[in-house]
C-alpha positions as CSV (number, residue, x, y, z in Angstrom):
1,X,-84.2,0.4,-4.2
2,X,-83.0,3.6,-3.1
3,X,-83.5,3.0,0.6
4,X,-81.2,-0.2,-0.2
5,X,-78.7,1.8,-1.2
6,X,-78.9,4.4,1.5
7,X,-78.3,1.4,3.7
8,X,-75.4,0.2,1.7
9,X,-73.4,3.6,2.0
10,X,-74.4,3.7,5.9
11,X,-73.1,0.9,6.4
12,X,-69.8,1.5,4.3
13,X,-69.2,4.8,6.1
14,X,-69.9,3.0,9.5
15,X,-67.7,0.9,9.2
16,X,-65.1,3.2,7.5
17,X,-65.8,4.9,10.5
18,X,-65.5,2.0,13.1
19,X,-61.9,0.8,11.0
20,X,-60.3,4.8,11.5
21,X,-61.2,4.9,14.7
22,X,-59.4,1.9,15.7
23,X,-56.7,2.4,14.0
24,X,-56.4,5.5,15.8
25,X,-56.6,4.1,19.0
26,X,-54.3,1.7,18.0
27,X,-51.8,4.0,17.0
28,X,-52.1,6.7,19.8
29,X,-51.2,3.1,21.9
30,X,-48.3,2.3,19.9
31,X,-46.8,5.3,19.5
32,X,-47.2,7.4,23.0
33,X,-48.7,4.4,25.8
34,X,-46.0,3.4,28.4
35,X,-44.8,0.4,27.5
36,X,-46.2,-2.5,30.3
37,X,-43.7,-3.4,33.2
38,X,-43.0,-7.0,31.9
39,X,-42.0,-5.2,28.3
40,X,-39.9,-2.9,30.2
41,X,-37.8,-5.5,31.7
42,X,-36.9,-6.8,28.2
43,X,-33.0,-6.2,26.6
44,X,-32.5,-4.9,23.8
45,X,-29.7,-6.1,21.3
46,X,-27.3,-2.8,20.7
47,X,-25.3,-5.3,18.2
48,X,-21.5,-4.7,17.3
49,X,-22.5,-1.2,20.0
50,X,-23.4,-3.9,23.4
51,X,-19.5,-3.7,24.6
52,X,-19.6,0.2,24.8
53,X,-22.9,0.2,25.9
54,X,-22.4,-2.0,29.0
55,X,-18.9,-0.8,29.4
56,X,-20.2,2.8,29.8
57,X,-23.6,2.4,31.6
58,X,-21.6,-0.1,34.4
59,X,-18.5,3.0,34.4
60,X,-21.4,5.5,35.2
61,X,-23.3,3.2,38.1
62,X,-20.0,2.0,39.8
63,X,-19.7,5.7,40.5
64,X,-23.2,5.2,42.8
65,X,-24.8,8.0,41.0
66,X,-26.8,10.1,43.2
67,X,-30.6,10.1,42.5
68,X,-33.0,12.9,42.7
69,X,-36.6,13.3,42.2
70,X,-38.8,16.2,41.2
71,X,-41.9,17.1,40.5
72,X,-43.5,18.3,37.1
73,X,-45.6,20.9,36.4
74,X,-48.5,18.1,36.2
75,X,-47.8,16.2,39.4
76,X,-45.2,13.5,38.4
77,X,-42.7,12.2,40.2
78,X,-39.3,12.3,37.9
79,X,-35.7,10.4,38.3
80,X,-32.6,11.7,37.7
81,X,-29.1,10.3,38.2
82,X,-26.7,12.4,39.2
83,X,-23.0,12.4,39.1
84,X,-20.8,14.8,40.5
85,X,-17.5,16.1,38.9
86,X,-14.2,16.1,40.5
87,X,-13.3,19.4,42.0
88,X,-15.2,22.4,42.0
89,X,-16.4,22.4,38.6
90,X,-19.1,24.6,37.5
91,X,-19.5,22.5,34.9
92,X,-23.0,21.0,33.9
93,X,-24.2,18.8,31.1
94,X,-27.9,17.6,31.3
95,X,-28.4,14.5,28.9
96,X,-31.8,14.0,27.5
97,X,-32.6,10.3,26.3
98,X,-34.8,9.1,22.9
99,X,-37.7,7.8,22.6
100,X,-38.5,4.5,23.9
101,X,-34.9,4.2,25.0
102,X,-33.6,1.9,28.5
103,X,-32.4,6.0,30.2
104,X,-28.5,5.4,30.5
105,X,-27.9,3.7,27.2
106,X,-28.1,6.2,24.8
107,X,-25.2,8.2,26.7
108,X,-23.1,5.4,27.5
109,X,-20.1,6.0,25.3
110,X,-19.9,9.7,26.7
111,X,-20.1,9.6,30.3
112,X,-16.5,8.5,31.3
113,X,-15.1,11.4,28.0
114,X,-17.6,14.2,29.6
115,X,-16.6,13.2,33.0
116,X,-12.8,13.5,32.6
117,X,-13.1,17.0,31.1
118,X,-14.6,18.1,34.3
119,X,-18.6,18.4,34.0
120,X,-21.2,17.4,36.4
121,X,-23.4,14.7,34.5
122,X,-27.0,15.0,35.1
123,X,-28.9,12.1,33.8
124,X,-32.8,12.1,33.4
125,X,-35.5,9.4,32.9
126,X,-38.3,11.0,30.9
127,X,-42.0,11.1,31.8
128,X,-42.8,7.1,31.3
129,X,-39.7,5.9,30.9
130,X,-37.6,4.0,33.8
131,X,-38.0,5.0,37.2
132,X,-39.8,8.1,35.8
133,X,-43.7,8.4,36.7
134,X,-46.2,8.6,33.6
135,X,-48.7,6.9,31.4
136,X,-48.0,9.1,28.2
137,X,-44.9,9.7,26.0
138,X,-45.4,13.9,24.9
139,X,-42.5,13.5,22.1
140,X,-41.4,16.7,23.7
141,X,-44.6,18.6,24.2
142,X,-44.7,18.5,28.0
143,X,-41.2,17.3,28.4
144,X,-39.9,20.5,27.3
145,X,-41.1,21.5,30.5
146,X,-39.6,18.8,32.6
147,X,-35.7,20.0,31.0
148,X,-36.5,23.3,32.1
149,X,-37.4,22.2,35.6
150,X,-33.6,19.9,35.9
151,X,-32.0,23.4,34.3
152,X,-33.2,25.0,37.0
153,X,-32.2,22.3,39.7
154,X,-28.6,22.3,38.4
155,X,-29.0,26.2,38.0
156,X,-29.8,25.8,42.6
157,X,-27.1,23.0,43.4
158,X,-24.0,24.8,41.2
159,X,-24.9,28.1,42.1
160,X,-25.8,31.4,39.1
161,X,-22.7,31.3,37.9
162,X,-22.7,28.3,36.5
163,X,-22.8,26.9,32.9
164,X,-25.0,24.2,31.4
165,X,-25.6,22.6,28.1
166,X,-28.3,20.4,27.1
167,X,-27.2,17.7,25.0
168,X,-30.7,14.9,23.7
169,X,-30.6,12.3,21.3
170,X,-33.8,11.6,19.2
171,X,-36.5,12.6,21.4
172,X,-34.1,13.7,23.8
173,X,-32.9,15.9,21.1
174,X,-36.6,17.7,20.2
175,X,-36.8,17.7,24.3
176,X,-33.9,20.2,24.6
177,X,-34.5,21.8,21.2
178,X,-37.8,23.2,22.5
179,X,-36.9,23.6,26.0
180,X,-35.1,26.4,24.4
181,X,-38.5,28.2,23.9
182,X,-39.5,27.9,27.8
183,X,-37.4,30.8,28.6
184,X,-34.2,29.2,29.8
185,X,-31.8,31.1,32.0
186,X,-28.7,32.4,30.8
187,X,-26.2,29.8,32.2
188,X,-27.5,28.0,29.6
189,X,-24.6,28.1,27.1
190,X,-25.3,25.7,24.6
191,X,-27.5,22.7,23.0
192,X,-25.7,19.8,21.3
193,X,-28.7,18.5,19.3
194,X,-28.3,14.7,18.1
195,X,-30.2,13.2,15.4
196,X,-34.1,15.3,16.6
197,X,-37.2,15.1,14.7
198,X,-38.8,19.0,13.3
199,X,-42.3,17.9,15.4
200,X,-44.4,15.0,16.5
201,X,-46.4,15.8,13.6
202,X,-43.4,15.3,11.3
203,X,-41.9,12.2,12.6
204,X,-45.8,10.7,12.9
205,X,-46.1,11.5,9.3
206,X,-42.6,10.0,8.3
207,X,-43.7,6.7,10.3
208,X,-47.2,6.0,9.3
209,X,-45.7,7.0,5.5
210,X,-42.4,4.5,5.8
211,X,-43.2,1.8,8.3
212,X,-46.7,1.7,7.5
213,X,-47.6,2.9,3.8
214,X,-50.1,5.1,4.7
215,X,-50.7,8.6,4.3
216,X,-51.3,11.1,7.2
217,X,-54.5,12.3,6.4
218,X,-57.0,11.7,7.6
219,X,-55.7,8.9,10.4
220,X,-53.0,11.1,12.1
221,X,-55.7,13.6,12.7
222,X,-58.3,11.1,14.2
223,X,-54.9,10.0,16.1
224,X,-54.1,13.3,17.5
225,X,-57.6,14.1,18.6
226,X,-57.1,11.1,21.0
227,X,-53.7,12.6,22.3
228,X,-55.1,15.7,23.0
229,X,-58.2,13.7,24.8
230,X,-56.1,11.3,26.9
231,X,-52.6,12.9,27.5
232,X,-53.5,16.2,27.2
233,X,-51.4,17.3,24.2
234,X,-50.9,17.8,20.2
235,X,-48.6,16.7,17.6
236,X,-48.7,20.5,16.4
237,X,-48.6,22.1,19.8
238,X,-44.5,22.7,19.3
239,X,-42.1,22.8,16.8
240,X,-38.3,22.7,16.9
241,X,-38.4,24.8,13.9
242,X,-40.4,27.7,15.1
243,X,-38.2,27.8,18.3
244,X,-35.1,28.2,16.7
245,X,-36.1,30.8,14.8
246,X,-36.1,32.7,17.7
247,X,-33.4,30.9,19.3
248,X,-30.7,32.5,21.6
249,X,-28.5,29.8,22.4
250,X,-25.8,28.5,20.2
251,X,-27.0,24.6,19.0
252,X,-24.5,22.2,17.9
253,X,-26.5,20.0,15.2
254,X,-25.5,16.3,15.2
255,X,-27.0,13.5,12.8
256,X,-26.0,10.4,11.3
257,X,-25.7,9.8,7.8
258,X,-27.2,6.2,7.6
259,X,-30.1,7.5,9.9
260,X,-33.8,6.0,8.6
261,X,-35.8,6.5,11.9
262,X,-35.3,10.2,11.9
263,X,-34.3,11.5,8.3
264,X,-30.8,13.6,8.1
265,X,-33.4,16.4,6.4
266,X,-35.3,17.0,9.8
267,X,-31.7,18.3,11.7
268,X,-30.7,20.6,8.3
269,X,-34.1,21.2,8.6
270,X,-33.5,23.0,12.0
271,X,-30.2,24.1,11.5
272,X,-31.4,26.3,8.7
273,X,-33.8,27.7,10.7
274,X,-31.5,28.3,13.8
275,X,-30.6,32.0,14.5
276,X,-28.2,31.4,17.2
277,X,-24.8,30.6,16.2
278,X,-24.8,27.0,15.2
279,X,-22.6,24.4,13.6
280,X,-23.7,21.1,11.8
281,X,-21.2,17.3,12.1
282,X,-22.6,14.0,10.1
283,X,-21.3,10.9,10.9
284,X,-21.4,9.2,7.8
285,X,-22.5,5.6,8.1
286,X,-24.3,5.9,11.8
287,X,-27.6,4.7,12.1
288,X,-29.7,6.5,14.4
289,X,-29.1,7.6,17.8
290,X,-25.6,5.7,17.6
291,X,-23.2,8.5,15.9
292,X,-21.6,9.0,19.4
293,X,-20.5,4.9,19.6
294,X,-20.1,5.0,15.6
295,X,-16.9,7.9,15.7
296,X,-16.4,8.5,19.1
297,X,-13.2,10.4,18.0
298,X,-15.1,13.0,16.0
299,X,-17.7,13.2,18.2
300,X,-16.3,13.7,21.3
301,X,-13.8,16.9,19.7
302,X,-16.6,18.2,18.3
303,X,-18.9,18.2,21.3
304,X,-16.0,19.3,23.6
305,X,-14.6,22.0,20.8
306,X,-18.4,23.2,20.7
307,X,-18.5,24.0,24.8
308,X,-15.5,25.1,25.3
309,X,-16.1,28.1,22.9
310,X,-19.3,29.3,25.3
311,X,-17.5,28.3,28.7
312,X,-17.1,32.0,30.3
């Protein structure tokens, strides 16, 4: 009898076993594997946003955007779109997409507006995302790392004296957030911080927890073993929070009110902890990522208001 029920629990915690483990794999898949080339090709529907998005990404192409490739620190090849300004601005902005996101959509309603007031538009395609090499999406970890290698190709082309700001949305926004920990050079005047998650642990908690109805422990764990095994990184390895408690340069802290992807407390959650000079806009009633299509008006002065003030 009792070797009965030794089998019994062995085989309960084998197979508890066998289920966590695959839904670990399973979710280290779906949350940081590339998608597949035939799910890339697929449109999204930006609803009442698809004029301004079309409208803005064909304004930004008809301008035959120059492209440039780097290398990262770990041996991919990177794509950037790059389009001049008029004159001889010495003007930068670099624009950091989300997560998951097509690379020139989430920008489309500003690149015409950031253009006309004279900056030099520099346009990444993160690690596994469009023309982009990579198998992994980091959620910032080794991106960080990628923004500070286009600071410091804009930093070469524009010469020392010029000035940059870092503007991301969603993952974008956690990208640039803890670039600022890399050890950024000074012509970096400023960070306009859009709707970013506190750290991959954070977000992966608020997903599993919302979309999901699970709790974190003990499959985020399990999950993150995996990411450290495959793609060489942690959900804990980084936090926007612990870099901006040492931050230097002054963040502009953008979120939409109606935002359920990426709760509004994540961004007062880093603006409290920011020790540069900062300033905080919600746009009530924006979803995520879309507060710059929602009130373009507010948006754009408070983006433009917020660089002029650091422009030397």
């Amino acid at each position: 009898m009792r070797k009965k029920c030794k089998k019994i629990i062995l085989a309960a915690v084998t197979a508890s076993l066998a289920v966590l483990t695959g839904s670990a794999a399973f979710f280290f898949g779906y949350s940081s594997l590339r998608f597949p080339e035939k799910r890339r090709g697929k449109k999204k529907n930006y609803g009442k946003y698809a004029d301004t998005v079309k409208e803005g990404v064909d304004w930004f192409l008809d301008r035959n955007p120059e492209r440039i490739i780097l290398t990262s620190e770990d041996g991919l090849k990177l794509s950037a779109r790059f389009l001049p300004a008029e004159g001889e601005s010495r003007k930068a902005l670099i624009l950091m997409h989300g997560y998951r996101a097509e690379p020139l959509v989430d920008f489309a309603g500003l690149y015409r507006f950031y253009h006309e007031q004279g900056y030099h538009l520099l346009v990444p395609s993160q690690r596994s995302h469009g023309d982009s090499e990579g198998k992994y999406i980091c959620f910032g970890i080794k991106e960080r790392f990628d923004c500070k290698m286009w600071v410091e190709y804009i930093r070469s082309r524009l010469g020392k004296d010029c000035c940059i700001y870092l503007s991301g949305i969603s993952m974008g926004c956690a990208t640039v957030l803890m670039a600022a920990g890399t050890g950024l050079p000074e012509n970096v005047r400023g960070i306009i911080a859009d709707c970013g998650f506190t750290s991959p642990y954070d977000i992966f908690k608020h997903v599993l927890r919302k979309n999901f109805g699970l709790p974190a422990f003990p499959l985020i764990g399990m999950t993150q073993a995996l990411a450290k095994l495959r793609a060489g990184f942690t959900y804990q390895e980084a936090s926007t929070v612990d870099v901006l408690k040492k931050c230097r340069i002054p963040v502009l802290f953008i979120h939409g009110g109606a935002d359920t992807f990426v709760p509004l407390r994540m961004t007062l959650d880093n603006y409290l902890a920011c020790a540069a000079p900062k300033e905080l806009l919600v746009i009530e009633g924006a979803g995520h990522a879309v507060s710059n299509m929602e009130d373009p008006v507010r948006y754009r002065e408070a983006t433009l208001r917020f660089m002029k003030k650091f422009e030397k």
